[in-house]
C-alpha positions as CSV (number, residue, x, y, z in Angstrom):
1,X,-53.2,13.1,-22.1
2,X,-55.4,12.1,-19.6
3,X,-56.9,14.3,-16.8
4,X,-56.7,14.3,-13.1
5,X,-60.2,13.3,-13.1
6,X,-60.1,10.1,-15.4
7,X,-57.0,9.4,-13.9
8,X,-58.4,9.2,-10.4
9,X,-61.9,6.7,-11.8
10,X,-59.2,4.7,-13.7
11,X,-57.3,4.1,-9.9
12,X,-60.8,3.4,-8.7
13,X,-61.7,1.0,-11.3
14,X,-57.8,-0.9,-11.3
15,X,-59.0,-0.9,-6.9
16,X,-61.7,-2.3,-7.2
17,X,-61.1,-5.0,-10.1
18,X,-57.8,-6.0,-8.2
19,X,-59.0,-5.8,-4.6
20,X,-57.7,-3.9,-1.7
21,X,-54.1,-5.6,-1.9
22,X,-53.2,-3.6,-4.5
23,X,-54.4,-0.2,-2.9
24,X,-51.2,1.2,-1.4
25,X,-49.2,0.5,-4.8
26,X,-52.3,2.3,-6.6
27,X,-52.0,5.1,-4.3
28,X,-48.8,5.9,-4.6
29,X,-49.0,5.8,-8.7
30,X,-51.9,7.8,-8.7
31,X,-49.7,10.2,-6.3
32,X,-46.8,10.3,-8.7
33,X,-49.1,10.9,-11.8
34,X,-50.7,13.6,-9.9
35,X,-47.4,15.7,-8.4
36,X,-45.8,15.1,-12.1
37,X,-49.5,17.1,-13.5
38,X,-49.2,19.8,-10.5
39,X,-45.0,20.4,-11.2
40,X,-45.9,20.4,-15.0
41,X,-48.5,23.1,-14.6
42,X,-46.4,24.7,-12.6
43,X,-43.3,25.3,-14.4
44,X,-45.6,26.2,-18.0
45,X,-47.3,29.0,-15.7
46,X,-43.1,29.8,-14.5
47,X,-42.8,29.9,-18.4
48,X,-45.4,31.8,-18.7
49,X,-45.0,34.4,-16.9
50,X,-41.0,35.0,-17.7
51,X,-38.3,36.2,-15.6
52,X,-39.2,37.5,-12.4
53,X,-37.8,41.0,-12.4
54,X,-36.5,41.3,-8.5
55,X,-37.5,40.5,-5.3
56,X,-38.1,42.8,-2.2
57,X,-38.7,41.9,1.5
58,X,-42.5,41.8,2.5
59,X,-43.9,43.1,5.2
60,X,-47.0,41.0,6.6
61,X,-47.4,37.3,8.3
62,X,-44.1,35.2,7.0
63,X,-44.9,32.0,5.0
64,X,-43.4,29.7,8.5
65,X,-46.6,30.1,10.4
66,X,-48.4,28.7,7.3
67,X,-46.8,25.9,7.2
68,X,-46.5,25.2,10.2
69,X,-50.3,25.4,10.5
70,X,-50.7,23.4,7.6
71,X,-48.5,20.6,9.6
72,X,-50.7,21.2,12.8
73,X,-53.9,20.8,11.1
74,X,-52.6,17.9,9.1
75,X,-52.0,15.5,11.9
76,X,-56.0,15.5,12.9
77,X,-57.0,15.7,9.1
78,X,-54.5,12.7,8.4
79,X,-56.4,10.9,11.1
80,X,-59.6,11.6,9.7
81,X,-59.4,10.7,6.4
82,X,-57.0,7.7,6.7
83,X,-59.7,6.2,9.1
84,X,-63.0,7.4,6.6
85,X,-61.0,6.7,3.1
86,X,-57.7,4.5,3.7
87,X,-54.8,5.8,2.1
88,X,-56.4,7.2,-1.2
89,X,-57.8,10.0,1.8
90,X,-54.4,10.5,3.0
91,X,-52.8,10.7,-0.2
92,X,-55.6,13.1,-0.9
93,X,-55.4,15.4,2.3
94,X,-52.0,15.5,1.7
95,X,-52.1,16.6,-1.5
96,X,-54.6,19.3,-0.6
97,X,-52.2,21.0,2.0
98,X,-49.5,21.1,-0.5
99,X,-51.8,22.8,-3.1
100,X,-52.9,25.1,-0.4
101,X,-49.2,26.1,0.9
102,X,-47.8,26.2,-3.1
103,X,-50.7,28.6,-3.8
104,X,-50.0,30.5,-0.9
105,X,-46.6,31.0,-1.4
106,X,-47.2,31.7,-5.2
107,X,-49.4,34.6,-4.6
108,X,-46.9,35.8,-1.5
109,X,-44.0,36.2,-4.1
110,X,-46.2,37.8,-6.5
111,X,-47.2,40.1,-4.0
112,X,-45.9,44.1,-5.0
């Protein structure tokens, strides 16, 4: 099994041998290889860690106003690095919020 790292130089390499036509169809495979990886890792950690033995209401900042600052900031950093890196820094910012809010809500569950 390949890693997220070779799989990313082997997108590069496929870009740049088949020119920038191909780029959004690249994108969107890298993408798909990538959020398979992430739900993969994931559910063996879910595995891992067995049943969860019962949930109780937190006290502290709720999960809402992360996300919804995730989705403000995003806008301006979609801008950004769709104008520097094309779709590839989209795909990439994207992904990088997602990370950020899963973690996030990860470690808020876990939470005693």
């Amino acid at each position: 099994m390949r890693t997220v790292r070779e799989d990313l130089q082997a997108t590069l390499d496929a870009r740049r041998d088949l020119g920038p036509e191909y780029e959004a169809a690249l994108v969107e495979s890298f993408a798909d290889r990538l959020e398979a990886t992430i739900a993969a890792r994931v559910q063996a950690e879910l595995h891992r860690q067995g049943p969860y033995p019962g949930r109780t209401r937190r006290t502290g900042p709720p999960l809402v106003s992360l996300a919804l600052g995730s989705m403000g900031l995003g806008i301006p950093l979609t801008a950004i690095a769709t104008v520097n890196a094309g779709p590839l820094g989209l795909v990439v910012t994207w992904i990088a919020i997602a990370v950020i809010n899963v973690a996030a809500a990860m470690a808020y569950i876990r939470r005693p």
